[in-house]
C-alpha positions, -999 to +999 in steps of 0.1 A: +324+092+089+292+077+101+279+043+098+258+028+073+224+016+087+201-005+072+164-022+085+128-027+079+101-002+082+065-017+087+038+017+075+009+013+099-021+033+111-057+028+100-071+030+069-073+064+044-043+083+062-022+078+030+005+054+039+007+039+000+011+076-010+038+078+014+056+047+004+055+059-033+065+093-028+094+083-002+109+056-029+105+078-061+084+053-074+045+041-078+041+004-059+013+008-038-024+011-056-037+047-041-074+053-042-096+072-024-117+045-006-100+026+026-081-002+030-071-001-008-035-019+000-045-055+007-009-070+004+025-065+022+047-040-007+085-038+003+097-004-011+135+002-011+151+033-009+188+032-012+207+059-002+251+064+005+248+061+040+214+039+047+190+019+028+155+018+038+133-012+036+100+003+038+065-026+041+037-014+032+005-030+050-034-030+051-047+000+070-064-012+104-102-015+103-117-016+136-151-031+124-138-064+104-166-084+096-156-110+065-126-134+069-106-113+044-107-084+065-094-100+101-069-114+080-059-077+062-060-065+101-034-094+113-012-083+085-008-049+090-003-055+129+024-081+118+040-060+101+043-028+124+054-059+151+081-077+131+099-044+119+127-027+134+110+006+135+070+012+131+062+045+111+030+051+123+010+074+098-017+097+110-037+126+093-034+161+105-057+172+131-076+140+133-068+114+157-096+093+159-107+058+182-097+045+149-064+057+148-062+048+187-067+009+184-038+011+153-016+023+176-025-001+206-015-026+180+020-020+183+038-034+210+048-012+236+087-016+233+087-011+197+103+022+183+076+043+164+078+068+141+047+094+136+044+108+100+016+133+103+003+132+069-017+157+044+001+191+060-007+206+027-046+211+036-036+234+063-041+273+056-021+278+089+007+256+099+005+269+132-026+251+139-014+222+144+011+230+172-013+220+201-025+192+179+016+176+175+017+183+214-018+161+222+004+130+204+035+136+217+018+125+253+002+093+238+037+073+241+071+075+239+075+083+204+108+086+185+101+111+167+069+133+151+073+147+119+051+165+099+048+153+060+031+155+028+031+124+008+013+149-020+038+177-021+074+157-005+075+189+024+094+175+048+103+140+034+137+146+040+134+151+081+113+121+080+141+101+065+164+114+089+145+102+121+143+070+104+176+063+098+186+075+134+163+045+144+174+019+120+202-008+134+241-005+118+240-031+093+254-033+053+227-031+029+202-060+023+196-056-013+209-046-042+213-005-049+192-007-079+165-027-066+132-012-056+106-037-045+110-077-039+076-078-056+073-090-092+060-077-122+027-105-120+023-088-089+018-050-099-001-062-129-032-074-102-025-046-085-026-019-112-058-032-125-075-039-088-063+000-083-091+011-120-115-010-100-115+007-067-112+040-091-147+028-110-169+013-089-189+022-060-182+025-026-186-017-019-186-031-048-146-029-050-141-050-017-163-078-030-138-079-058-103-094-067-082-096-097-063-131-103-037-131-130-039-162-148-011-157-171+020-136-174+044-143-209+071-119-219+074-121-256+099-103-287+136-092-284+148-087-251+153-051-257+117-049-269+099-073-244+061-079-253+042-089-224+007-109-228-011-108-195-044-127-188-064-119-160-097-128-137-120-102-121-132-125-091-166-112-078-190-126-050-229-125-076-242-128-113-253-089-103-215-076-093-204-096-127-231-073-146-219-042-127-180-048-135-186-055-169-209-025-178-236-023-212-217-038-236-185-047-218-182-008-219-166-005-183-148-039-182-128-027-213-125+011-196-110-001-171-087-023-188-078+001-208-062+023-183-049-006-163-028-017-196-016+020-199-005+022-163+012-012-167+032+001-203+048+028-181+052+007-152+070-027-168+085+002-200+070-021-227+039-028-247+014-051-230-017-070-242-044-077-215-071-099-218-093-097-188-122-119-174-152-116-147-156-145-128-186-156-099-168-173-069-195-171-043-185-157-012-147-159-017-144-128+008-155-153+036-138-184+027-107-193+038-096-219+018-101-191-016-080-166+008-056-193+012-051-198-023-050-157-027-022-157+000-039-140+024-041-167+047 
């Protein structure tokens, strides 16, 4: 009977690959904000996938951004490396048939001795899988990888073998956490996250970066089979003009946006949930390190 392994996984590579679709699809479950637009994931998410034989503690990171200007994103960079460094194995997640300078200074990031898994991501776009033959055997001579294994965090294809080379890389060790539990993140958490996700969905290409959401308050409320939750939450923004842009003609796109937010948080938390949102003007925030501080970035 073989062993029961059990270790931490830190998801790196540089922004837009689809490492927060990966993490969701490889737990079952939706705890990384997916959008379109890079370097969406701003916080570490632990995703835990339990299985018999293994569990898998999976960390989520900031994709790396090889042109960081403002404070928040050098900080977003040093997590993600952190977390590719302080992992027993690194997944490193790259997009099929594109391996750019980019994705070549996310890599450099890891240390050298450090295990690495590649998951070579968004397999489904290809009309011929054979393609990508001389394109798996240009990574295989970057470094001594572990293992390369072509995925699709859209479809599942080939979830299974990634899992495998995983756990063949994870340490013998009893399980960390409970079998039930899926994320050490809270429900205050996801309910930021969930609405900074309609944000990034809304706005414009910029905008959303010079933006973060702030929960000010988080009650559950009613029976305890029938939780009520009232949430209360800030839209931080950098001018009067981004205020004016978040909140739309006639509160409009504020509410929009809410709207879907408190939908996506119902089916999340599996209970109704009243949200009250705010726009707020804290100049600069993006560059000031005592406000990242407070954000926990710093």
């Amino acid at each position: 009977m073989s062993s029961h392994r059990c270790g931490t996984i830190g998801i790196a590579g540089r922004p837009n690959t689809g490492k927060s679709s990966l993490l969701n699809r490889l737990v079952g479950q939706k705890l990384s904000i997916v959008s379109r637009k890079a370097q969406t994931t701003r916080h570490l998410v632990t995703g835990i996938l339990t299985r018999p034989d293994c569990q898998y503690i999976f960390v989520d990171a900031p994709g790396q951004q090889a042109n960081a200007r403002s404070t928040l994103h050098r900080a977003l960079n040093r997590r993600g490396a952190e977390a590719a460094r302080d992992s027993d194995v690194a997944l490193f997640v790259v997009e099929v048939q594109r391996f750019t300078p980019e994705d070549a200074a996310a890599l450099e990031r890891i240390p050298a001795d450090q295990q690495v898994v590649v998951a070579v991501n968004k397999i489904d776009r290809l009309a011929e899988r054979a393609r990508m033959i001389p394109f798996l055997e240009r990574l295989s001579k970057l470094r001594d990888f572990r293992a390369i294994v072509p995925v699709s965090a859209r479809t599942g294809k080939n979830v299974e073998a990634l899992l495998k080379a995983l756990r063949e890389a994870l340490p013998e060790a009893p399980a960390a956490y409970p079998e039930d539990q899926l994320t050490d993140r809270d429900e205050r958490f996801f309910a930021a996250e969930l609405l900074r996700e309609k944000l990034f969905e809304e706005m414009g290409e910029e905008l959303p970066y010079r933006c973060e959401v702030v929960i000010e308050s988080f009650k559950e409320e009613g029976a305890p089979h029938r939780p009520f939750r009232r949430i209360e939450a800030t839209i931080l923004v950098e001018r009067d003009s981004q205020k004016a842009i978040v909140v739309g003609k006639g509160g409009a796109r504020l509410k929009r946006m809410a709207t879907a937010a408190r939908k996506d948080m119902e089916k999340l938390f599996g209970g109704k949930v009243y949200l009250g949102t705010w726009v707020k003007v804290r100049r600069a925030w993006t560059d000031d390190a005592r406000v990242l501080r407070q954000l926990g970035y710093e």
